[in-house]
N, C-alpha and C positions, 0 to 999 in steps of 0.2 A: 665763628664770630668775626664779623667785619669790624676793623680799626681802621684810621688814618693817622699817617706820619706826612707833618710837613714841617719844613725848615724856612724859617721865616724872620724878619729882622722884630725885636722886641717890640720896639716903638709900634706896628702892628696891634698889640696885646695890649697896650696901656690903657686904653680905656677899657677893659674888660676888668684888669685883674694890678695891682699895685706891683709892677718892676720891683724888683731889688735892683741897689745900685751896680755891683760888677755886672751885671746882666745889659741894664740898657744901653741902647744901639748896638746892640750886638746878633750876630743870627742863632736865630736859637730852634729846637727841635723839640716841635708841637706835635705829642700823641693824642688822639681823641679816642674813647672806649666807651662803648654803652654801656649805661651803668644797670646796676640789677641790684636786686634783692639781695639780700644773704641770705638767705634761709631758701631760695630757690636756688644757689648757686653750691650748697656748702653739700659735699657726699656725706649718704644717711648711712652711718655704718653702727651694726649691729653692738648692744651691748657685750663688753667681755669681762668676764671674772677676772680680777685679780689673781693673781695662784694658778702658774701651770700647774700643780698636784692636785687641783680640787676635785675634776674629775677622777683620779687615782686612785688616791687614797680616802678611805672611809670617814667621817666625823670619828671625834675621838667620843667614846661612852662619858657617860657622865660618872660612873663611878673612876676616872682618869682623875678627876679633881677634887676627889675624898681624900683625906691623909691617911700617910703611909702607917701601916700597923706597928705599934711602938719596937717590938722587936725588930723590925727592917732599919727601925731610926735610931738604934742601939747599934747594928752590925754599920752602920757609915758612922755614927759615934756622934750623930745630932743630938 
């Protein structure tokens, strides 16, 4: 990527762009950057799962989220 850096006294810039006050006549350090896209400049990185265990570990069955047979819910005293 080609830039340019120059240092240059404010007054220079005034007609381009409104000074702020501490700034004028003062030397100041002017970078220029071609501008671009975003969506040309931004890396395409692949979707990722949430959950390092997803690949791991299996889905839970669905009989996981039936209730417990009342005798198991007697012996913890629910």
């Amino acid at each position: 990527m080609e830039y340019l850096n120059k240092t240059i006294n404010s007054a220079e810039l005034s007609d381009i762009f409104e000074i702020p006050f501490m700034l004028r006549d003062k030397k100041v350090q002017v970078s220029v950057l071609p501008a671009s896209d975003e969506d040309d400049e931004r890396p395409k990185y692949k979707k990722r799962q949430l959950g390092f265990l997803k690949d791991i570990i299996p889905p839970l069955p669905d009989s996981f989220f039936d209730p417990l047979p009342e005798e198991d819910l007697q012996a913890w005293g629910l």
